[in-house]
C-alpha positions as CSV (number, residue, x, y, z in Angstrom):
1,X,-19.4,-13.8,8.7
2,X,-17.1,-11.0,9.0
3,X,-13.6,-11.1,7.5
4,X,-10.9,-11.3,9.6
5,X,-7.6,-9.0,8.3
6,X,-4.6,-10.2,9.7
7,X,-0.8,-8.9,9.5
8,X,1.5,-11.2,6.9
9,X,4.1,-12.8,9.5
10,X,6.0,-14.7,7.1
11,X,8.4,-12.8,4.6
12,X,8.3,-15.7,2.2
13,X,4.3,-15.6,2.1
14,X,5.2,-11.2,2.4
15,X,7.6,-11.2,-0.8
16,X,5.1,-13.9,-2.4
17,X,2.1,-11.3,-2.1
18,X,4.4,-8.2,-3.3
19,X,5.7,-10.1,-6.4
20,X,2.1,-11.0,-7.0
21,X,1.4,-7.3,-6.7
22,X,3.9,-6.1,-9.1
23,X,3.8,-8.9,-11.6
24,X,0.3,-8.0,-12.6
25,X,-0.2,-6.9,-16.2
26,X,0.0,-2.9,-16.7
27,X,-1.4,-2.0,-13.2
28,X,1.1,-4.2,-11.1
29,X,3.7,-1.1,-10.3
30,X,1.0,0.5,-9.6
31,X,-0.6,-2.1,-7.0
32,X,2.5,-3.1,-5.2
33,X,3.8,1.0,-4.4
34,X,0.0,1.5,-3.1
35,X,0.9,-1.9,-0.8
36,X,4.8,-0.3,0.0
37,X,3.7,2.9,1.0
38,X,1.0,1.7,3.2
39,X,3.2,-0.8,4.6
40,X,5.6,1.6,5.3
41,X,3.6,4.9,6.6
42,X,0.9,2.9,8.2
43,X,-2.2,4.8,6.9
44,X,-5.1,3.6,6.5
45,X,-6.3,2.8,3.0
46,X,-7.9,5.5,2.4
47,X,-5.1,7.9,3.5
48,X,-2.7,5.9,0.8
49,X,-5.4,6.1,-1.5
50,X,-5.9,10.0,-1.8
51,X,-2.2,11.4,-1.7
52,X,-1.4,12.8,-4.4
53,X,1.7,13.3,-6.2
54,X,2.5,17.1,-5.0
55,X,2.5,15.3,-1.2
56,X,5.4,12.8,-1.6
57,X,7.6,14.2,-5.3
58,X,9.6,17.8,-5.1
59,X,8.9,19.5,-7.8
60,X,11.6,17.8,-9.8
61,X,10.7,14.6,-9.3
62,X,13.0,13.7,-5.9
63,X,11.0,11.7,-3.0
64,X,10.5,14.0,-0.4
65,X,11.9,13.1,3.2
66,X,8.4,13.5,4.8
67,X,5.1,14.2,3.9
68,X,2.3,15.9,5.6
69,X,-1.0,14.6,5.8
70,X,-4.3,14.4,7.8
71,X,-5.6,11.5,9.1
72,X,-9.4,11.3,7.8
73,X,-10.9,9.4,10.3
74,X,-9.4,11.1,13.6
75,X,-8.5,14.3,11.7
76,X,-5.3,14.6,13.5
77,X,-2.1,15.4,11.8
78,X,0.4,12.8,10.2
79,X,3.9,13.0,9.7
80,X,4.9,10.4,7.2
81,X,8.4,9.5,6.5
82,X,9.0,8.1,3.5
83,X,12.8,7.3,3.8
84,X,11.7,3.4,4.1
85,X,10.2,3.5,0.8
86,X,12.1,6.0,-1.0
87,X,13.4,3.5,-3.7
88,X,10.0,2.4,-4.7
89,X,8.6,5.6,-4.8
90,X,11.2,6.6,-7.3
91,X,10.4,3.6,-9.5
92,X,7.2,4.4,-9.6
93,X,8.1,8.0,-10.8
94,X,10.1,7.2,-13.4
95,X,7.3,4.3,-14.2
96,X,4.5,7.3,-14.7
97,X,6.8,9.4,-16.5
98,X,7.8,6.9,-19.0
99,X,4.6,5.6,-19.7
100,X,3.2,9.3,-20.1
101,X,6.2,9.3,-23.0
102,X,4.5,6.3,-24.5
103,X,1.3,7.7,-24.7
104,X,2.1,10.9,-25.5
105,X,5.3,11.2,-27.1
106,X,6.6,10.7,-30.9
107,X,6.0,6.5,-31.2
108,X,7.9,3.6,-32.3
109,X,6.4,1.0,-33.5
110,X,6.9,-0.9,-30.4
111,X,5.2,1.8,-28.2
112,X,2.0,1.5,-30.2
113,X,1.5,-1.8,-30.5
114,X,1.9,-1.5,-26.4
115,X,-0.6,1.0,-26.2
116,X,-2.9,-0.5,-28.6
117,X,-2.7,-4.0,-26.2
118,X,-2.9,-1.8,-23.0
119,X,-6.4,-0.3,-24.8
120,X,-7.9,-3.7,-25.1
121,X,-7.5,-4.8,-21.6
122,X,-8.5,-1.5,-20.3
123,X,-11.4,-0.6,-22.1
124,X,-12.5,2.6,-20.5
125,X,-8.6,3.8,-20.2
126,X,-7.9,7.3,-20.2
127,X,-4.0,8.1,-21.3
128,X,-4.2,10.8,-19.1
129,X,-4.0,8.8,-16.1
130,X,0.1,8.7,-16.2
131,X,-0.4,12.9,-15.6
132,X,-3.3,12.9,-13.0
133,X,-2.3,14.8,-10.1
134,X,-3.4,11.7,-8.0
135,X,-0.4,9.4,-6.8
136,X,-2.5,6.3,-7.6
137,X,-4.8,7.7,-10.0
138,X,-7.7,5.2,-11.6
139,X,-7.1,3.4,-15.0
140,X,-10.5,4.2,-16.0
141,X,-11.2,7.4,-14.6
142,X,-8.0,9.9,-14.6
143,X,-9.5,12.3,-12.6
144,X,-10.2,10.2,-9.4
145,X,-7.8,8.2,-7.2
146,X,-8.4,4.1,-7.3
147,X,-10.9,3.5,-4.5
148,X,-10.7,0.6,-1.5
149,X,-13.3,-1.2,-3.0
150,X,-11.0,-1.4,-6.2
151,X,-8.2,-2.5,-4.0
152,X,-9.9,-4.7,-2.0
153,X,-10.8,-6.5,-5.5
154,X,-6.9,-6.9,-6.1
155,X,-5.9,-7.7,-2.5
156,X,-8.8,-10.4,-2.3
157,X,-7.6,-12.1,-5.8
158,X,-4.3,-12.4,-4.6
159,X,-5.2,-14.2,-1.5
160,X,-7.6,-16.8,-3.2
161,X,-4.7,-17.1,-6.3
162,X,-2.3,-17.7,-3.0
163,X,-5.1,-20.0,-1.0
164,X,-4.5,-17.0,1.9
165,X,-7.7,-16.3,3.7
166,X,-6.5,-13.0,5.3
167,X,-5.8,-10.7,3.3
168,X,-7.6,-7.4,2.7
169,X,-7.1,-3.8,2.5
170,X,-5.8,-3.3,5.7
171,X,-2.9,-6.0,5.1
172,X,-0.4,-3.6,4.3
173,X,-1.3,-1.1,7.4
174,X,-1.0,-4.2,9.8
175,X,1.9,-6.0,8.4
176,X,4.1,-2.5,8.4
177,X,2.7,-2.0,12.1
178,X,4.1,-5.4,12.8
179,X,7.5,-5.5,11.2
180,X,7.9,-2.3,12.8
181,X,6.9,-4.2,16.7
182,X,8.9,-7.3,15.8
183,X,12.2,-5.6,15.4
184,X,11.9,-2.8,17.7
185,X,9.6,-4.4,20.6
186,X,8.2,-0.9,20.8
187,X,4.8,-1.2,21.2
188,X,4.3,2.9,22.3
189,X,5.8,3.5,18.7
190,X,3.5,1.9,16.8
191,X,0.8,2.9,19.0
192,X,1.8,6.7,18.2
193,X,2.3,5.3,14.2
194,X,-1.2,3.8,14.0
195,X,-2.6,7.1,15.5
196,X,-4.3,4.8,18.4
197,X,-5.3,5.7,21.9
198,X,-3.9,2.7,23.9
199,X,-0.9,0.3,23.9
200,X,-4.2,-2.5,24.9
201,X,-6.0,-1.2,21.1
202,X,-2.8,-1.8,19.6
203,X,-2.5,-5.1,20.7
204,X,-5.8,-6.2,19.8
205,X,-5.5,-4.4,16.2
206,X,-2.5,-6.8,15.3
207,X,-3.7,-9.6,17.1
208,X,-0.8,-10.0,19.9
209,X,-3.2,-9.8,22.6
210,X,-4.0,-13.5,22.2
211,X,-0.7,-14.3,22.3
212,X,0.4,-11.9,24.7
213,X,-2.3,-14.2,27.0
214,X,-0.8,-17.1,25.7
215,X,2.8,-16.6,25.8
216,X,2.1,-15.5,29.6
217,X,0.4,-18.5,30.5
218,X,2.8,-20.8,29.1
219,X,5.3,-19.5,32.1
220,X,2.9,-20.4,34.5
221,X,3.3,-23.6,36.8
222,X,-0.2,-24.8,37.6
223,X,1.0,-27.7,39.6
């Protein structure tokens, strides 16, 4: 039986799954930007996946206001502002460039007992990693991004540690897409944000055509 994916509606079960996210050991700042920049660009997974650092940080480290990308399943071009998700992108910056200092730099003895522990969980850990050119680079192989399968691994733990059946890799994509309908009731938006074809696939892809039906026929009188 297929999986079904749906949007997270609720912000307490929203800022549950993010803490989750973060709080993981070593990897969690990682995890949670991956879910905040998806959230808020609304690629797909794979798009969040492969963007490298040189697409989102100026040279000096500032966010950049947008980033320009293309869309590998319908190839067209995407604009991405990342305003929305400026402050966790820069947390994550400074996160990289003070673990590459840890790794790297002259250490205390706190820094290497750190490193050692970080070692023994992550057997096949490459230091480099905190220098890859890849935004969300691998733990285990610096020189590739972390894949879907990978992510889909973390996303599915969370949702059986959380007893929530629906999460998946394209969580983040349809929760953003979502938030952004609920509050602006703009459904040609997030139809032009999600790259899609028709208002009617848009609807279906977060689910609202259901209760589009339903909320309809609860205005009708059938005598």
């Amino acid at each position: 039986m297929k999986e079904v994916v749906k949007p997270i509606k609720d912000s307490w079960v929203l800022q549950t799954v993010q803490h989750e996210l973060k709080d993981k050991p070593f990897t969690g700042l990682r995890d949670y930007t991956i879910f905040q920049v998806g959230k808020a660009t609304l690629l797909r997974v794979s798009d969040v996946l492969s963007l490298k650092k040189s697409d989102v940080y100026e040279r000096n480290g500032r966010v950049k206001k947008n980033a320009y990308t293309i869309d590998k399943k319908t190839k067209k071009r995407n604009v991405l502002y990342l305003r929305p998700v400026e402050r966790e992108l820069e947390d994550y910056y400074d996160w990289l460039e003070e673990m590459q200092q840890k790794f790297y730099g002259p250490k205390h003895d706190g820094e290497a007992v750190f490193e050692s522990k970080f070692r023994s969980r992550n057997s096949k850990f490459n230091g480099r990693v905190f220098s890859s050119e890849w935004l969300f680079p691998s733990f285990n192989h610096a020189e590739r991004h972390i894949d879907g399968k990978a992510y889909y691994k973390i996303m599915s733990g969370i949702g059986q540690k959380l007893h929530i059946d629906y999460l998946g890799t394209h969580t983040m994509r349809k929760t953003g897409a979502y938030r952004v309908y609920q509050q602006t009731n703009n459904i040609a938006l997030v139809m032009k944000l999600l790259n899609h074809s028709s208002q009617s696939q848009t609807l279906r892809y977060l689910g609202l055509d259901q209760e589009e039906r339903e909320h309809l026929l609860d205005t009708v009188d059938f005598g």
